[in-house]
N, C-alpha and C positions, 0 to 999 in steps of 0.2 A: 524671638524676633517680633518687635512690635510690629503694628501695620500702622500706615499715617491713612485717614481718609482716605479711604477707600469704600466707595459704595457698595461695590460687589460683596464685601464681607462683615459690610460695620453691624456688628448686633448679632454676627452669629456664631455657631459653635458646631463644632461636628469633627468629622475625621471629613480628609479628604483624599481617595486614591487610598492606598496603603498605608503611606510611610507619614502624613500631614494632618497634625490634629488643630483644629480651629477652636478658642477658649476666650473667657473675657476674665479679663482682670481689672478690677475695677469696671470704668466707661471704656477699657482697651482692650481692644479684638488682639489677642496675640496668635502665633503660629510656632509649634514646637514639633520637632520629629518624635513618630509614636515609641514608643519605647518597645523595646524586646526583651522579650519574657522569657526568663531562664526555665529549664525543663529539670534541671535540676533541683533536689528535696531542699527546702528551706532552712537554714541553719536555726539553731536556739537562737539568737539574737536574733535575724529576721523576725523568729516567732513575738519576742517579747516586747521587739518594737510595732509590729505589728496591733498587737493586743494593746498596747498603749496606746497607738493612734486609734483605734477603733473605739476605746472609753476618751479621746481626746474629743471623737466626732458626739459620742454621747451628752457629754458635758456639754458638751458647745450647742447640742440644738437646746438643752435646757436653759443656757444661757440668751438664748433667740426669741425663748420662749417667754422668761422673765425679762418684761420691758424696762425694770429698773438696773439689772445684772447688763442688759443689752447695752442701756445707754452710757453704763461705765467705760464697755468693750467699745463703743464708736467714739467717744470722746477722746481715744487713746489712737484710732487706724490713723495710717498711713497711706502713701500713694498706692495705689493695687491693692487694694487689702479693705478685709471686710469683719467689722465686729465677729462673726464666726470663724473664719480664719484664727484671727488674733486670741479667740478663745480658747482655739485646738492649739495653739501654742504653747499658749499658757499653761495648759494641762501639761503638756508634753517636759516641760521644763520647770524643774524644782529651782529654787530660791538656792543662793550662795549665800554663807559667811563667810565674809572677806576678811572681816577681822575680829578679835577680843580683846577688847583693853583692858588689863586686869591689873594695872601696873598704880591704882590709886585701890584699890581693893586691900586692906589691911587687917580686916574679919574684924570691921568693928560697925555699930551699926549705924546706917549712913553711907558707907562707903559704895563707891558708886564703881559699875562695872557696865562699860560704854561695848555697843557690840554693834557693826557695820553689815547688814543683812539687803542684800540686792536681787531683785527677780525682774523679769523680762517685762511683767504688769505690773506686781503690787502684792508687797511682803504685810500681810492682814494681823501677823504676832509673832512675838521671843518670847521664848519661856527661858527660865533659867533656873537649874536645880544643883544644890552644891553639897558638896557632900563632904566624907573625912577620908583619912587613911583608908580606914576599914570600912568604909560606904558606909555609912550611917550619915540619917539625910540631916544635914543642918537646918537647911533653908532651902525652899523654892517658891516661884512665885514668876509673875510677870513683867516684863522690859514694858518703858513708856518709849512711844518714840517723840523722836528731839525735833524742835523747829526746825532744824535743818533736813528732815524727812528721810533722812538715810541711817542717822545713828540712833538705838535704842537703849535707853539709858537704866540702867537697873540699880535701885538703891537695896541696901543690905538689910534686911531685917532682923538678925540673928549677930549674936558674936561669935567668934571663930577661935580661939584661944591657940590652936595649934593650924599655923597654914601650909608647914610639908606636910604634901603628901595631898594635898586638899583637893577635889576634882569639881571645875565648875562644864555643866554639860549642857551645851544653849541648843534649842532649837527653832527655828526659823519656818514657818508656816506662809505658803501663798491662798487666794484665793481657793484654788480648785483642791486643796488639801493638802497640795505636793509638801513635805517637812523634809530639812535639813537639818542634820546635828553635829556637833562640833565640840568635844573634850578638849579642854585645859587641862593641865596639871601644873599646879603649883609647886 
């Protein structure tokens, strides 16, 4: 619950009583009931999100700390929200491929292999590595992204002679390291 002007609490933070925590978000004092805390042992998932937010708070003071990383992060906040906030996000959240267009890709070289990679901040590289039947690597190398800032565009370097069977395997890199990878098979 937001609070409006309110002098008694603008600016500050605390618990209040038991049950009433006082916080600011953004320039806003807000009020949330305190949470309760199970007595019960942590599950593996607890644990491993835990451990992730905790290297999410890591990253992000590093990002606080580097002023050119920082002003990346505030050029991007929101209402409530703070360059560090938005950093521990970012950590927390790998990059999507949404898509692989593989449908101009004919293993000749030149051929272009379009690939739609989306993150929460900011997808920093595609790789793309393509292989045979029998894995043997044909070609790899790196996606350019396209003026339209969402699609990365890979041209062919290699020819391909045989394309069953062919596996092209992209991965999609953010900022803070997070990688996604994504198998085709032709």
């Amino acid at each position: 619950m937001e609070l409006l002007e309110n002098d008694l609490i603008e600016g500050s933070s605390g618990r209040f009583g038991k049950r009433l925590i006082y916080s600011q978000r953004g320039r806003k004092t807000v009020i949330t009931r305190r949470s309760s805390r199970k007595r019960d042992p942590n599950s593996i998932r607890q644990q491993v999100v835990r451990e992730t937010f905790a290297e999410g708070i890591i990253y992000a003071r590093g990002v606080i700390a580097d002023p050119e990383l920082k002003s990346l992060y505030q050029a991007k906040v929101k209402d409530n929200q703070t360059a560090f906030n938005l950093a521990v996000s970012d950590f927390c959240k790998a990059p999507q491929i949404t898509r692989v267009h593989v449908f101009d890709y004919t293993g000749q070289i030149g051929d272009k292999i379009i690939v739609r990679a989306v993150d929460d901040f900011k997808v920093v590289s595609v790789e793309l590595k393509i292989t045979d039947s029998a894995d043997s690597l044909i070609e790899e190398g790196t996606a350019v992204l396209s003026p339209n800032g969402a699609d990365w565009i890979y041209l062919a370097t290699a020819t391909n002679p045989v394309l069953a069977g062919t596996k092209i395997l992209v991965s999609a890199a953010d900022l803070p390291g997070n990688v996604t990878t994504q198998e085709v098979l032709l």
